[in-house]
C-alpha atoms as a printed R data frame, in Angstrom:
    type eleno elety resid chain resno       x       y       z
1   ATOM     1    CA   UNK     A     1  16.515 -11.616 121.958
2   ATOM     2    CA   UNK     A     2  13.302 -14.270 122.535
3   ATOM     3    CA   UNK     A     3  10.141 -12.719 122.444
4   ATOM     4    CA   UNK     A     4   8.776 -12.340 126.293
5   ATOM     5    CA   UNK     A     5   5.246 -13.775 127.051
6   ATOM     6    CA   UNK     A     6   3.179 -10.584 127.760
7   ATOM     7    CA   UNK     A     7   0.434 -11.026 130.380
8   ATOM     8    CA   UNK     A     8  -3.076 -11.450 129.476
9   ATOM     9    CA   UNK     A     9  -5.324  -8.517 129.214
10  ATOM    10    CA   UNK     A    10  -7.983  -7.578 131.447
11  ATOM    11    CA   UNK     A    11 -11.355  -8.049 130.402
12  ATOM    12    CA   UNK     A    12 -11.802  -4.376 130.848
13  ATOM    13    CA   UNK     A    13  -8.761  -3.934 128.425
14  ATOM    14    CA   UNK     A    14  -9.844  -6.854 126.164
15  ATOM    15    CA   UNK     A    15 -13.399  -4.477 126.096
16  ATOM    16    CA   UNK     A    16 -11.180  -1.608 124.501
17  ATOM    17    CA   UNK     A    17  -9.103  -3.252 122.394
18  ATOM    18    CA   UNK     A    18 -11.284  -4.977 120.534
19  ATOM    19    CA   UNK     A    19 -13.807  -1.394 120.055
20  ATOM    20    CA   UNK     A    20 -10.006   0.160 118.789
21  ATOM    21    CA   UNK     A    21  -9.537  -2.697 116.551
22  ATOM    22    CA   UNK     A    22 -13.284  -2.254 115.188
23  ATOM    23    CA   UNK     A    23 -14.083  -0.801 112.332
24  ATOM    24    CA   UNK     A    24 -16.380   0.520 111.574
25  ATOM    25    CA   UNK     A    25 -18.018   1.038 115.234
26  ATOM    26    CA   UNK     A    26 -20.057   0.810 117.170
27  ATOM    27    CA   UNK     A    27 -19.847  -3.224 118.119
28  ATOM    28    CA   UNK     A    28 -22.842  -5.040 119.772
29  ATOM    29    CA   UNK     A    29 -23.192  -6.579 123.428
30  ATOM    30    CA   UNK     A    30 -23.695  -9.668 121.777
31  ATOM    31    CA   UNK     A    31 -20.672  -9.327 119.139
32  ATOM    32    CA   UNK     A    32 -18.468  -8.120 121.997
33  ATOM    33    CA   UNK     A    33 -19.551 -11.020 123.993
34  ATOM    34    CA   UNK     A    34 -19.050 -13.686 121.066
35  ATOM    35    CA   UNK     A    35 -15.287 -12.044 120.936
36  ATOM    36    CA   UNK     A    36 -15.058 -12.387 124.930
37  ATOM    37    CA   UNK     A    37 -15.479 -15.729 124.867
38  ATOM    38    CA   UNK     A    38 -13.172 -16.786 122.181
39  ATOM    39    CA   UNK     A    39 -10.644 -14.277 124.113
40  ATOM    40    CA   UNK     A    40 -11.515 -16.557 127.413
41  ATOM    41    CA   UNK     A    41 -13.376 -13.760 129.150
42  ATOM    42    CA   UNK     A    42 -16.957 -14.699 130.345
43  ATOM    43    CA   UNK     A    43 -19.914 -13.195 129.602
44  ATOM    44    CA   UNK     A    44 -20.802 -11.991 132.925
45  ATOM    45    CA   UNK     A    45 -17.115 -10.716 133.327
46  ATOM    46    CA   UNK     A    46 -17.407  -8.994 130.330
47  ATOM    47    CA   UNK     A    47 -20.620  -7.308 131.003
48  ATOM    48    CA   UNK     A    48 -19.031  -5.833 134.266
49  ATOM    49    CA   UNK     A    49 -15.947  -4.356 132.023
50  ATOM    50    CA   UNK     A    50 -18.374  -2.899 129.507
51  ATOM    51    CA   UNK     A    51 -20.512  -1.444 132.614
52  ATOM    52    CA   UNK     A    52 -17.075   0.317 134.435
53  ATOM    53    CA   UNK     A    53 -15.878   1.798 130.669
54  ATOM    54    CA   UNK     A    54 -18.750   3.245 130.405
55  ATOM    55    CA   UNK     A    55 -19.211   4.576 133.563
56  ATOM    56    CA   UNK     A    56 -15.633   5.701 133.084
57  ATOM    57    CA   UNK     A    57 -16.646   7.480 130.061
58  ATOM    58    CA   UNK     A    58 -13.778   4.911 128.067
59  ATOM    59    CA   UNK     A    59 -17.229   3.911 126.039
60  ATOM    60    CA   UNK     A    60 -20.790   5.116 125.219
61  ATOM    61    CA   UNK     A    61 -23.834   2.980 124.407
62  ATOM    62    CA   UNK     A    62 -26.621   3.512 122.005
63  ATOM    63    CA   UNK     A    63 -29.686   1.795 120.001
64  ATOM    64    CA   UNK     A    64 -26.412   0.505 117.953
65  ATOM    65    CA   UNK     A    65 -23.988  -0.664 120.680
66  ATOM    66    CA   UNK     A    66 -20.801   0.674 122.053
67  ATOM    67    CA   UNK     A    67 -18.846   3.582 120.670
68  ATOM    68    CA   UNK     A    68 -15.474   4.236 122.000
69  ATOM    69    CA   UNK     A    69 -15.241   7.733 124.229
70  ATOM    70    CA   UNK     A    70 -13.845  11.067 122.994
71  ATOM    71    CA   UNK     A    71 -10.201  10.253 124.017
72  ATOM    72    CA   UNK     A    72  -9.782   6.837 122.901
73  ATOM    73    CA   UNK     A    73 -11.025   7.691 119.190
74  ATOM    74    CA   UNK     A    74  -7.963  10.223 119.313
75  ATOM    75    CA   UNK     A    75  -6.326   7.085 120.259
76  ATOM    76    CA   UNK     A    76  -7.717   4.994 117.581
77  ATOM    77    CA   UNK     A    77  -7.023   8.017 115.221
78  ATOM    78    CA   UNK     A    78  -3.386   7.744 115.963
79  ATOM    79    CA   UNK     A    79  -3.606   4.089 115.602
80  ATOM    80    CA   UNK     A    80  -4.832   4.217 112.775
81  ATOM    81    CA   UNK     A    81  -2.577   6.576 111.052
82  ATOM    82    CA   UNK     A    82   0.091   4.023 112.358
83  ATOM    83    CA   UNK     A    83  -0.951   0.839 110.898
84  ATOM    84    CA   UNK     A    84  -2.222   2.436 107.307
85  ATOM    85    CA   UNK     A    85  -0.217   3.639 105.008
86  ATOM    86    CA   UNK     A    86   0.440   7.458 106.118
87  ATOM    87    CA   UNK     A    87   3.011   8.913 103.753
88  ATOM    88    CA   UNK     A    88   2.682  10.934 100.636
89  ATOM    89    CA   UNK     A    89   4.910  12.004  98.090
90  ATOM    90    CA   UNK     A    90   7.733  13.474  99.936
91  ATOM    91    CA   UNK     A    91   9.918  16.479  98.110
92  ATOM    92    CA   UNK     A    92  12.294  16.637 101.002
93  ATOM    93    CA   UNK     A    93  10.918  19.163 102.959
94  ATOM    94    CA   UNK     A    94  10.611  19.203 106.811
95  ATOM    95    CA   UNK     A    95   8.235  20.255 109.111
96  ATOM    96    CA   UNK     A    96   9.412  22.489 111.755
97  ATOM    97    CA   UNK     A    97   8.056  24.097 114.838
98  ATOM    98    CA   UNK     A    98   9.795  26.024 117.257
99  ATOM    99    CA   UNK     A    99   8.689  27.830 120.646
100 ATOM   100    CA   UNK     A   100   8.972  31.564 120.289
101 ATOM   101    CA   UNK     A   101   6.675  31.667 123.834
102 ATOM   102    CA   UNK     A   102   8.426  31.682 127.319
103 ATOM   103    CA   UNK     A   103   7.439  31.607 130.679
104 ATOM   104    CA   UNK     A   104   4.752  28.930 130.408
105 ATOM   105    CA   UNK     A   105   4.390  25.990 133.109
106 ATOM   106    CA   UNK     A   106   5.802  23.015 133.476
107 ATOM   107    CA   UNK     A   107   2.462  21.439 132.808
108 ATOM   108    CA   UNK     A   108   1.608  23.697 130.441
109 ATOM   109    CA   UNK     A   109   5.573  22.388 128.737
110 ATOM   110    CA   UNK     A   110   4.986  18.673 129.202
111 ATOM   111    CA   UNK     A   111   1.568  19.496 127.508
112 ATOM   112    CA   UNK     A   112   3.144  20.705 124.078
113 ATOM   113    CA   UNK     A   113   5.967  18.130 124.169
114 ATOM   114    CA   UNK     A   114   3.237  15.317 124.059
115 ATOM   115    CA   UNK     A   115   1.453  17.051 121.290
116 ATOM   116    CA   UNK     A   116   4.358  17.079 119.773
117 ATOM   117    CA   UNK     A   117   5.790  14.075 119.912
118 ATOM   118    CA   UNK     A   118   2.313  12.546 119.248
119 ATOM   119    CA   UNK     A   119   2.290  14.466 116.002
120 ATOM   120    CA   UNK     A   120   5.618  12.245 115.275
121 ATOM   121    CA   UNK     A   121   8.166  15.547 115.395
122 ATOM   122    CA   UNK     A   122  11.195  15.095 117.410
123 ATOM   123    CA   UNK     A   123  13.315  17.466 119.413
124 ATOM   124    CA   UNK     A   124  16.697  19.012 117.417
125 ATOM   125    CA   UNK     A   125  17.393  21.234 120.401
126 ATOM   126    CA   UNK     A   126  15.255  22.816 123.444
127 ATOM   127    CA   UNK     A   127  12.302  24.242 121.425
128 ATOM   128    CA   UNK     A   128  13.022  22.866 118.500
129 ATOM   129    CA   UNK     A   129  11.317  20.312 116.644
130 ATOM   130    CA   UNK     A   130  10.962  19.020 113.239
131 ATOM   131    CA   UNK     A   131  10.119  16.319 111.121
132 ATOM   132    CA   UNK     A   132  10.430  15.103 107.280
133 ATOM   133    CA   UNK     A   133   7.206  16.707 105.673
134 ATOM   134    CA   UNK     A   134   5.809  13.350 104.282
135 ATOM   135    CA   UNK     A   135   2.575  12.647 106.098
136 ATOM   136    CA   UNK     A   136  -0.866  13.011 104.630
137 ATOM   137    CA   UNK     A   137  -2.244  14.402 107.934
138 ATOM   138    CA   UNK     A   138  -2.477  18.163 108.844
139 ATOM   139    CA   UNK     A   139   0.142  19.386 111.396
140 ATOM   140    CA   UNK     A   140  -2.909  20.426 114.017
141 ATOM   141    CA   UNK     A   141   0.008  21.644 116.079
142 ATOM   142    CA   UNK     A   142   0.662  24.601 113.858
143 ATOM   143    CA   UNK     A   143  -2.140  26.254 115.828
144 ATOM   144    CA   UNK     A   144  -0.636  26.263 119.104
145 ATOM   145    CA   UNK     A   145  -0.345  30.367 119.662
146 ATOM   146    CA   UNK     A   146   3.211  29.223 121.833
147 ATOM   147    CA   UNK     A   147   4.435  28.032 118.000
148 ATOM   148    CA   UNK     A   148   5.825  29.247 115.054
149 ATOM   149    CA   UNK     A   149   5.899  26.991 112.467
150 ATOM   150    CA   UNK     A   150   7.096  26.401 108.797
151 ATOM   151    CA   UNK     A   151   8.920  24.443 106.049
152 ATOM   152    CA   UNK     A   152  12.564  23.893 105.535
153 ATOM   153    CA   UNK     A   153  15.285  21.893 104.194
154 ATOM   154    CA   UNK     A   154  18.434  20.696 105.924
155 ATOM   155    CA   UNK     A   155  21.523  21.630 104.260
156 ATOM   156    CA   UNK     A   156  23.559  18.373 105.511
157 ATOM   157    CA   UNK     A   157  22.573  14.782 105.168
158 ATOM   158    CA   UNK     A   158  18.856  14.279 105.381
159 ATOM   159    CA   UNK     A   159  19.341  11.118 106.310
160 ATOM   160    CA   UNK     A   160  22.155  10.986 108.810
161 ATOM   161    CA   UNK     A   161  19.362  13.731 110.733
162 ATOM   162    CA   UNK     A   162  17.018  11.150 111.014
163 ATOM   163    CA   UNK     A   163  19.220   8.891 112.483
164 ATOM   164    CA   UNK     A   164  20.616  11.607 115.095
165 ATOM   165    CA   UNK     A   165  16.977  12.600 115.991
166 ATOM   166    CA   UNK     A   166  15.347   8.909 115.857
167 ATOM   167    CA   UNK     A   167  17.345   5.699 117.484
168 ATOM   168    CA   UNK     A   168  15.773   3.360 114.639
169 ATOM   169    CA   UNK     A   169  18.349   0.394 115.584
170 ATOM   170    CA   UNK     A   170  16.245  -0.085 118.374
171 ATOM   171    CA   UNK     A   171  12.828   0.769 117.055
172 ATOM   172    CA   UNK     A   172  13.652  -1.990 114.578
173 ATOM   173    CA   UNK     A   173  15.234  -4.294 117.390
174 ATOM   174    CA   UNK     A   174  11.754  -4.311 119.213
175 ATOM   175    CA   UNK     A   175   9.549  -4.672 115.508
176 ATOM   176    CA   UNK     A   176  11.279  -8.152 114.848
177 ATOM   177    CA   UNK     A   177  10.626  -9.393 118.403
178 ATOM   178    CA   UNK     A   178   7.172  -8.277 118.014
179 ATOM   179    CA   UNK     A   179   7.158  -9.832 114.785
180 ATOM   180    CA   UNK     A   180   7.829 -12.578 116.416
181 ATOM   181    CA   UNK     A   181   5.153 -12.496 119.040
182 ATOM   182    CA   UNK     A   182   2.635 -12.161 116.342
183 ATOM   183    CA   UNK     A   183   4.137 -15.402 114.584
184 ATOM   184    CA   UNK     A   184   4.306 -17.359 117.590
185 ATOM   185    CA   UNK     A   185   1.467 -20.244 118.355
186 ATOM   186    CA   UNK     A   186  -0.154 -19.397 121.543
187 ATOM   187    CA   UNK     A   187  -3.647 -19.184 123.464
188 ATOM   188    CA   UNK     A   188  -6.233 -16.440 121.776
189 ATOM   189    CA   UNK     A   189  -6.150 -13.976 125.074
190 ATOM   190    CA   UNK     A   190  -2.178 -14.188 125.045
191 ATOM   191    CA   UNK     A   191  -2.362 -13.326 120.904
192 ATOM   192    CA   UNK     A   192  -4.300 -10.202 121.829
193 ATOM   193    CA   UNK     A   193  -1.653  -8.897 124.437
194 ATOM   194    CA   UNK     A   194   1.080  -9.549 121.869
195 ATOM   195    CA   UNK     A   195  -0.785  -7.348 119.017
196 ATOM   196    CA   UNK     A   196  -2.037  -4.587 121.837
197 ATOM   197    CA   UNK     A   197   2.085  -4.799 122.036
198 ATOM   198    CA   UNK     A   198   2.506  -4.323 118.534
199 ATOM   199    CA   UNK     A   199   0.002  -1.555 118.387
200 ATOM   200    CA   UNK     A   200   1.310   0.698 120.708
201 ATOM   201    CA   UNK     A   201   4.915   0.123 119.789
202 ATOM   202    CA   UNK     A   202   3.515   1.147 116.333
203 ATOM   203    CA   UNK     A   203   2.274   4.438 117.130
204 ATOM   204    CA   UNK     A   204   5.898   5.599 118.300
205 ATOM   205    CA   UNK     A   205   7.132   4.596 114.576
206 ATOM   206    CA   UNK     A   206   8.140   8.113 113.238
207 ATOM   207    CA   UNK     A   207   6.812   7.356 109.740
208 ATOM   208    CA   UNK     A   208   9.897   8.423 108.168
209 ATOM   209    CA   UNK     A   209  10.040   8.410 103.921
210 ATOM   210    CA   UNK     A   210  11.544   5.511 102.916
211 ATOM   211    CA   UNK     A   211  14.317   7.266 101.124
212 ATOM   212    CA   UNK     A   212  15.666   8.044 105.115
213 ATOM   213    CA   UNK     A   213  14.992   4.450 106.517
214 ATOM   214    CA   UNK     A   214  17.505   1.151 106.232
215 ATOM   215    CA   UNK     A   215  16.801  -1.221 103.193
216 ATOM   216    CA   UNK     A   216  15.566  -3.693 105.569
217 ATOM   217    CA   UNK     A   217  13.260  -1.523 107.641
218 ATOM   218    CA   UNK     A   218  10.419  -3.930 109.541
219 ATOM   219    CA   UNK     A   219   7.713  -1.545 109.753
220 ATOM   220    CA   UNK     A   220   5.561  -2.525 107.088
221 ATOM   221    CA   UNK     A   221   6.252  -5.860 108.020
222 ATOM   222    CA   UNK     A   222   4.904  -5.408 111.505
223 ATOM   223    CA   UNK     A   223   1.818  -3.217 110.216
224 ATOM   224    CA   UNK     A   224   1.042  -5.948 107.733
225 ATOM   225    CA   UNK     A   225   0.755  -8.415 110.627
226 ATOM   226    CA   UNK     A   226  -1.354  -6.439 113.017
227 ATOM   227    CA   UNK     A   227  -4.089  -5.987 110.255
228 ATOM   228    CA   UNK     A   228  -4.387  -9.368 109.574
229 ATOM   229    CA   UNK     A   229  -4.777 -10.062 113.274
230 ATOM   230    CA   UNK     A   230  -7.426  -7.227 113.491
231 ATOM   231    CA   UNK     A   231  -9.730  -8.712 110.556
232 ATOM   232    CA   UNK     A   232  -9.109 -12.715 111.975
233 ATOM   233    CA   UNK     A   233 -10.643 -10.213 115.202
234 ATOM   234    CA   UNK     A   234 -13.067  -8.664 113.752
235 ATOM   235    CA   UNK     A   235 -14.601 -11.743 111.362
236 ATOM   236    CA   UNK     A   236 -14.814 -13.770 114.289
237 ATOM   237    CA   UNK     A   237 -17.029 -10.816 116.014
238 ATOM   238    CA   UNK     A   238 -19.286 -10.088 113.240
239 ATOM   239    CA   UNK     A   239 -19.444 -13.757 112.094
């Protein structure tokens, strides 16, 4: 399937992508402003943006610039995590938390799911999740007092698990249309909506070991291309 021209960012978005893609922070009025342009946002415009995220509480300012806000370094965090090369040695043991807590809300449910599924575990069964213990970050979930969590091995197919718990036909499906986005000539405000794309669609890759994932897995391939779009970002900013 042709990749779909996304529609161009808001300044206000363009403001927050380019502090996610920045590293390290904070970035400067004028280096944010130098990016604007390039990006096709004006410097007035772009003054306004950074004005409403901070009032927002999106961004912070300081002596040094702008600093992203509480929740969109979590953000970043996960972003991070998905771009860089997250997996350790893996000995084929799985992460695994289940709910041993009942009666809680719906909110309060929805609440642990996202946690969850943020923390790249999927569901087996209602209240049961698990994962292929081969990241290098700390399951933070563990101390959720509604949890009980642990290590274990499947005694089938490790692999055919994966593929029952994650569709990765179509996770790969949308990596090479991205991947094709991110190839594709087109104006420097449309490039940045095609890698904010790529971004996000990274963060929902499950970061499985390689011994679980097709020969001709994309992931890498997709990561690899978003990194060199951040530093072409960030050079021109800095420069």
């Amino acid at each position: 399937m042709p990749y779909a021209e996304p529609r161009p960012l808001s300044a206000r978005s363009v403001v927050l992508s380019l502090l996610l893609g920045a590293h390290p922070q904070p970035m400067t009025a004028r280096q944010l402003t130098k990016a604007g342009e390039h990006l096709g946002i004006s410097p007035a415009t772009l003054r306004v943006a950074l004005t409403r995220a901070v009032s927002a509480g999106e961004l912070s300012r300081d002596a040094a610039g702008y600093h992203l806000g509480e929740r969109l370094l979590e953000r970043q965090h996960r972003q991070d995590e998905a771009v860089e090369d997250a997996e350790t040695d893996w000995d084929g043991d799985w992460e695994m938390a289940v709910v041993v807590v009942s009666g809680r809300s719906s909110a309060e449910r929805a609440a642990l799911r996202v946690d969850l599924e943020t923390a790249r575990l999927a569901e087996l069964r209602e209240g049961v999740w698990t994962r292929p213990a081969n990241l290098r970050r700390a399951p933070a979930y563990a101390d959720n007092p509604v949890l009980t969590c642990f290590r274990s091995r499947p005694t089938g197919e490790a692999a055919q698990l994966a593929l029952d718990l994650w569709d990765l036909d179509a996770w790969a499906t949308e990596t090479r249309r991205l991947l094709g986005g991110m190839r594709g000539r087109r104006s420097a405000v449309k490039q940045l909506a095609v890698a904010a794309q790529a971004v996000r669609h990274l963060t929902t890759d499950p970061l499985l070991p390689s011994a679980l994932l097709p020969s001709d897995w994309p992931g890498d391939e997709l990561r690899a291309a978003y990194a060199a779009y951040q530093t072409r970002l960030r050079d021109l900013a800095l420069s």
